[in-house]
C-alpha positions in Angstrom: 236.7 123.3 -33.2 239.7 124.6 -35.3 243.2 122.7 -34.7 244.2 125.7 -32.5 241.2 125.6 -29.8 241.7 121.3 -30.2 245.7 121.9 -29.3 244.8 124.3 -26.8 243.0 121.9 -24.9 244.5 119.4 -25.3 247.5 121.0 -23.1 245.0 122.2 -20.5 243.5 118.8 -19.9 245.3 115.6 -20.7 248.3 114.5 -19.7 251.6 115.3 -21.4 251.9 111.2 -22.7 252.7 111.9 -26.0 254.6 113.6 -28.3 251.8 114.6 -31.1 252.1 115.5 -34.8 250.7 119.0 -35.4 247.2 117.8 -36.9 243.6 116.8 -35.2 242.9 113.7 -37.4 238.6 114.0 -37.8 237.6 111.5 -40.1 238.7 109.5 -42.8 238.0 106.5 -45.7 239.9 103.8 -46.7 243.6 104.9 -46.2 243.1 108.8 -46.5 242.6 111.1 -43.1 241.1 114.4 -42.7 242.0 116.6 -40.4 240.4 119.3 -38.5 241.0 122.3 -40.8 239.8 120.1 -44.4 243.8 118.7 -45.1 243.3 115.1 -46.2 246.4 113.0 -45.8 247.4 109.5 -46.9 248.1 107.6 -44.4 250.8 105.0 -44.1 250.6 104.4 -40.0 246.5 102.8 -39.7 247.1 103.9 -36.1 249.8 102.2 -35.5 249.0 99.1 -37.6 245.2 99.0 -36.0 243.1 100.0 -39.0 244.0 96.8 -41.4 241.0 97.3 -43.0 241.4 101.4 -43.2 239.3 104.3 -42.5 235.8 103.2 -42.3 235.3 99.7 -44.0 231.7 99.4 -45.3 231.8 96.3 -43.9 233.3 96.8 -40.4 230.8 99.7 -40.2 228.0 97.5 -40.6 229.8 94.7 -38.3 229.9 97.6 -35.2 226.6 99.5 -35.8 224.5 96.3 -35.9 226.4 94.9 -32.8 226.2 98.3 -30.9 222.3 98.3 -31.7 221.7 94.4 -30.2 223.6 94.4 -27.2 227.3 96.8 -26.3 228.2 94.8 -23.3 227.6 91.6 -20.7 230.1 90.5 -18.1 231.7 87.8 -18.6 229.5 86.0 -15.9 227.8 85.0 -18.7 228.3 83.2 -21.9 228.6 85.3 -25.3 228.2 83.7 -28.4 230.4 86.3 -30.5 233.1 85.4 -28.0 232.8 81.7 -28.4 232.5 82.4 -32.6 235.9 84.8 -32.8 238.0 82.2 -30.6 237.1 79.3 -32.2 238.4 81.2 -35.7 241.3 82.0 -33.9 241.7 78.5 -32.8 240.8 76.8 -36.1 243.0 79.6 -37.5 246.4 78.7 -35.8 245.9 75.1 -34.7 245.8 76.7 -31.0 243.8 75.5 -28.4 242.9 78.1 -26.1 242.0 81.9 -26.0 241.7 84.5 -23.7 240.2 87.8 -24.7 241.1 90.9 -23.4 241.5 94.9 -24.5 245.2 95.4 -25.5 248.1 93.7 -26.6 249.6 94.6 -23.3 247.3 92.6 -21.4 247.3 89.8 -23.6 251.2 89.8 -22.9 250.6 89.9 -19.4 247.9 87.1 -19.3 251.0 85.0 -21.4 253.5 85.6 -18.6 250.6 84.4 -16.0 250.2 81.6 -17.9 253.9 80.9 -17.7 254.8 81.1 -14.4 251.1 79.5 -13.5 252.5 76.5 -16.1 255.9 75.8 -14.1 254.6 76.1 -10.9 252.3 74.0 -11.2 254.5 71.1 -12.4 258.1 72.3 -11.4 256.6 74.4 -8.0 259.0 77.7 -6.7 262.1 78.6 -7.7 261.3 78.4 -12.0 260.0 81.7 -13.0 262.0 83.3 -15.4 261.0 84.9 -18.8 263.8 85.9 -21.3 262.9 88.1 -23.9 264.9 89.9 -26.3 267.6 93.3 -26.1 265.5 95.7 -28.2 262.0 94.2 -27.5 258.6 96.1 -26.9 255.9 94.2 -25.0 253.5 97.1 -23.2 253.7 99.7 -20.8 252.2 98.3 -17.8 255.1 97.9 -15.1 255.2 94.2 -15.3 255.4 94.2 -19.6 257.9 97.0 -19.3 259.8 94.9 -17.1 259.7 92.3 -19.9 260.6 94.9 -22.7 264.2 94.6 -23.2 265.4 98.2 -23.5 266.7 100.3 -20.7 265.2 103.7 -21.6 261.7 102.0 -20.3 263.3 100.6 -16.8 263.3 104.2 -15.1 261.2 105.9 -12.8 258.6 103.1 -11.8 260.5 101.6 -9.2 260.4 98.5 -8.4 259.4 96.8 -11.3 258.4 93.1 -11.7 261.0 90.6 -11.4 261.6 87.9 -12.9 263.1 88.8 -16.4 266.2 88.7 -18.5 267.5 89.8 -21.9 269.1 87.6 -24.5 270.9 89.8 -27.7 268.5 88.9 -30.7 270.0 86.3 -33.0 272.6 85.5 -30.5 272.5 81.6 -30.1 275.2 81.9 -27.7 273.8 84.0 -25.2 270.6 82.3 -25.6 271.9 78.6 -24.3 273.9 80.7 -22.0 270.4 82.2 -20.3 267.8 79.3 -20.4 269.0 78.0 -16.9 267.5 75.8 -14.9 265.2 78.9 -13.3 263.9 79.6 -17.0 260.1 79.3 -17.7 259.3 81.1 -21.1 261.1 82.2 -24.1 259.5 85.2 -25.4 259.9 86.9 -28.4 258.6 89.4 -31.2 259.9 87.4 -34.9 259.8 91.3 -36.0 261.2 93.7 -33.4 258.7 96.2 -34.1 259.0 99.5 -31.9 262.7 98.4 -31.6 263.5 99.2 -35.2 261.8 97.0 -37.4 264.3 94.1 -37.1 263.5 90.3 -38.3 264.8 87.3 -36.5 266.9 85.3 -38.1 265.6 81.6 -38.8 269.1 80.3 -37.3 268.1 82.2 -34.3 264.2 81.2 -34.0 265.2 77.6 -35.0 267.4 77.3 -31.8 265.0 79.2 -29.6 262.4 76.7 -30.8 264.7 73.0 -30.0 266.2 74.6 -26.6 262.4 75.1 -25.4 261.3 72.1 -26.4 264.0 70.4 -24.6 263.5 72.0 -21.5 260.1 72.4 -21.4 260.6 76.1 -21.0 257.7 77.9 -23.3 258.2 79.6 -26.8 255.8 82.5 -26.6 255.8 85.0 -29.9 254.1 88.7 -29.6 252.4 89.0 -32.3 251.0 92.6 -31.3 252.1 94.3 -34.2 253.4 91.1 -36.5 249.8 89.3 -36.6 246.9 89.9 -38.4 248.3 89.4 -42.1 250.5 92.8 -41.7 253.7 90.5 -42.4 252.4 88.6 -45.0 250.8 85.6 -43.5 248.2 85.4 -40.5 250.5 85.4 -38.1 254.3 86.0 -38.7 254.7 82.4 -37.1 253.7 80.9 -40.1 256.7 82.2 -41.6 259.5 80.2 -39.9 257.8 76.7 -39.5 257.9 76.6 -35.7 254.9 75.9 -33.3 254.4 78.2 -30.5 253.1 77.3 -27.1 251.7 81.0 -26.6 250.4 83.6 -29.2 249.8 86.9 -28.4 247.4 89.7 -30.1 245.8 92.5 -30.8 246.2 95.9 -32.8 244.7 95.0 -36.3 242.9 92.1 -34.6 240.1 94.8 -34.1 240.5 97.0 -37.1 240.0 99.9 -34.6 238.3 99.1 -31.5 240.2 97.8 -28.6 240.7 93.7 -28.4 243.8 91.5 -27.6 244.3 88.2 -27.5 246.4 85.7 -25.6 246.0 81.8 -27.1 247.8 78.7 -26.0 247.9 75.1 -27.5 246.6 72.0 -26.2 249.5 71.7 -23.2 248.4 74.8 -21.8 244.8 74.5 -22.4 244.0 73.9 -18.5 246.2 76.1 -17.5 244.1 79.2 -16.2 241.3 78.6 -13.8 238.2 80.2 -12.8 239.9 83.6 -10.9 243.1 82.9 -12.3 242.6 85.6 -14.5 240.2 88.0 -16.2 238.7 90.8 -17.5 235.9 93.4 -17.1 235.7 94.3 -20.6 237.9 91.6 -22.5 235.6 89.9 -25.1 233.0 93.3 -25.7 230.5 91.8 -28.0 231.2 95.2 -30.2 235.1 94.1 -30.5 234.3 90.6 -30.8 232.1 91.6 -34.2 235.1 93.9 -35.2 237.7 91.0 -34.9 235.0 88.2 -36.3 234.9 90.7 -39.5 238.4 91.1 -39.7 239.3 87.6 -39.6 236.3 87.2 -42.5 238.6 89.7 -44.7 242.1 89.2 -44.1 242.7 85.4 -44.1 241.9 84.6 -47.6 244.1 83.0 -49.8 243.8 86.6 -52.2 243.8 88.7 -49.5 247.4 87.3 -48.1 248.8 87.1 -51.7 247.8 91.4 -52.2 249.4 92.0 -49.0 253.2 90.4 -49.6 252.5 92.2 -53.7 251.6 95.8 -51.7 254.7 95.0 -49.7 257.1 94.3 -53.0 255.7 97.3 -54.4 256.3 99.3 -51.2 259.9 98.0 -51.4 260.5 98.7 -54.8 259.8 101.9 -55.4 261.3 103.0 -52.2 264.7 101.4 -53.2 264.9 104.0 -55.5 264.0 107.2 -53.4 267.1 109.4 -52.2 268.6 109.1 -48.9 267.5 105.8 -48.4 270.4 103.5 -47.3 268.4 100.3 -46.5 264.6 99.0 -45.5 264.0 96.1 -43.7 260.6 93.9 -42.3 258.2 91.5 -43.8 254.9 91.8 -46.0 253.2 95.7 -45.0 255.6 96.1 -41.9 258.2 98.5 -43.6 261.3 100.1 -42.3 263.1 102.4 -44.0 267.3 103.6 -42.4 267.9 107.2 -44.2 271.5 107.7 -45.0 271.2 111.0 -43.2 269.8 110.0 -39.9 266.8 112.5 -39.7 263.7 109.9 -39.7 261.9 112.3 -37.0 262.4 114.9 -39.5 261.1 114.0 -42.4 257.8 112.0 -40.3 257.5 115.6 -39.6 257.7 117.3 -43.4 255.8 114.9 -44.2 252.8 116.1 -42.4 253.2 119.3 -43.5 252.7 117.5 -46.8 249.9 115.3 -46.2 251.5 112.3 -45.1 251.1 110.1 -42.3 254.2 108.3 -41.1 255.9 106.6 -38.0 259.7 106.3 -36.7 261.0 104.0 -34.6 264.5 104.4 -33.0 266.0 106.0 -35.6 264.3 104.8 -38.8 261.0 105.4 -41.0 258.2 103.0 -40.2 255.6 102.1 -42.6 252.4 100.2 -41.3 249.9 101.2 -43.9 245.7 99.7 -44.0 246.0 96.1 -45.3 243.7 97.4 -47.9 245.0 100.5 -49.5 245.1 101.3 -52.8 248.1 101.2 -55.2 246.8 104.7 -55.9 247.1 105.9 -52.4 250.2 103.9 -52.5 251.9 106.2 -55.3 250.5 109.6 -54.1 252.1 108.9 -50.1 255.3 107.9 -52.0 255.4 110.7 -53.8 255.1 113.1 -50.9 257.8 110.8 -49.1 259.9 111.2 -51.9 259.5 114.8 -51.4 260.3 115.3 -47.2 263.2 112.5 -48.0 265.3 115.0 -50.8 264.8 118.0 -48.6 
């Protein structure tokens, strides 16, 4: 099919959900895409910060395949011993406890508030069920984690939402301590705000957040959707401010392409959830558990860490000196970039035409590019940015 019959189509038989990028993406390897008519593009999105490991890893490849040709899928009636291997990583990984595997970073965020509110009232009982999160947060689409993202464009239309949520002005101490009343039960927060505009906590801010949970019991839970799996230059971004989380959530890169998220809880919370408290009919696939057990194989070294936060300076560097750049912002491979002319969605969209791959959000350039890409593929996307940002 050519991009015209694909488009075509498209309108006829899916739902209007997004707003698409004129190209059919058909294959691609390592961090280059090809679309429908032959156009290769670099691309500096990896589906949204999914592919860490790129287009087409030999070694994913070989992880899926061989896992699809033993056994695709068993309920979890039973025990799986690819589940049992990829939490125990994640456990040994972060010093956590517990995990729960499920498809999407949504649903790990919702199995975090569950565990929450399950958490208080069981010790506390009624009345203490409160979650603030942050002005400018993302934490899913599904009514109850739209509820808990903290921007107002997303409370509309899906009347009544879930209760039971607040929203604290990021790096506001203030309004924090002014919030964590008596009927608060979690704290949580993205360290990177990443769908809000690539914005990074301050450590003032996560320090505070930290002691005021700690001294209320309340729960410090960090979405790690986007910020974990090496992107920001460590595991998990975490790692970064020296703090200990009760709750982690994940997923997007955790896979490197198929769907898996990930909710895990330290030792306090480890009894938590209870046979029926919670589940899953495809959480845990033996094909995503291989995925993630891979992943975790590649992007936790020592070496690997180090090339991310270098690909990240170099990233920085040379688009310090592009025009119409007035400031870029984030951690390790999770790049924003505010033009001094205000045209992000603009440019995203020249830059397709030049064979580039690119994200926005609000009203910036985002940058989530495979963990692995090459400083080759690095200089050739740049270039082409270079060229959509002086137009």
């Amino acid at each position: 099919m050519n991009f015209s019959e694909i488009k075509n189509d498209e309108q006829q038989y899916m739902m209007h959900t997004y707003g698409r990028f004129q190209t059919a993406v058909v294959s691609g390897k390592g961090a280059t895409a090809t679309d429908s008519e032959g156009k290769q593009y670099i691309d500096f999105t990896s589906g949204i910060g999914v592919n860490c490991l790129g287009y087409c890893d030999e070694g994913w490849v070989k992880a899926v395949s061989s896992q699809a040709a033993t056994v695709q899928h068993i309920s979890n009636l039973y025990y799986s011993p690819l589940q049992t291997e990829l939490s125990k990583k994640l456990c040994e990984l972060t010093g956590m406890d517990k995990v729960f595997l499920c498809n999407s970073g949504a649903e790990a965020n919702e199995c975090a508030i569950k565990i929450a509110r399950k958490y208080s009232f069981d010790k506390y009982g009624k009345g203490r069920q409160k979650i603030l999160t942050l002005v400018n947060s993302f934490h899913g689409r599904t009514v109850t984690t739209l509820a808990a993202t903290g921007q107002k464009v997303f409370h509309n239309y899906f009347f009544p939402f879930t209760e039971g949520f607040d929203y604290v002005a990021a790096n506001n101490v203030k309004d924090l301590e002014s919030k964590l009343g008596d009927d608060v039960c979690a704290v949580f927060i993205e360290l990177v705000q990443g769908e809000g505009g690539v914005m990074p906590l301050s450590q003032e801010f996560v320090d505070a957040a930290a002691k005021l949970c700690s001294e209320k019991d309340v729960l410090l839970m960090i979405d790690e959707v986007q910020t974990g799996v090496s992107r920001t230059g460590t595991f998990y971004c975490y790692e970064q401010y020296g703090i200990s989380p009760d709750v982690i959530t994940s997923a997007k890169g955790l896979g490197g392409g198929v769907p898996i998220g990930a909710c895990i809880c330290n030792e306090k919370l480890s009894g938590v959830m209870t046979p029926s408290s919670h589940g899953t009919t495809f959480g845990g696939n033996p094909i995503a558990c291989a995925a993630a057990i891979e992943v975790l194989s590649r992007v936790t070294t020592a070496e690997f860490l180090e090339e991310v936060n270098k690909k990240g300076d170099y990233f920085r560097e040379k688009l310090a000196s592009m025009p119409n750049v007035s400031d870029i912002r984030g951690k390790g491979m999770m790049i924003g970039i505010v033009t001094e002319k205000d045209n992000a969605k603009e440019i995203a969209a020249k830059c397709v035409e030049k064979g580039l791959l690119i994200l926005t959000a609000k009203n910036l350039l985002r940058l989530l590019p495979p963990l692995t890409i090459t400083y080759e593929e690095i200089d050739k996307g740049l270039s082409l940015l270079s060229e959509a940002m002086a137009e």
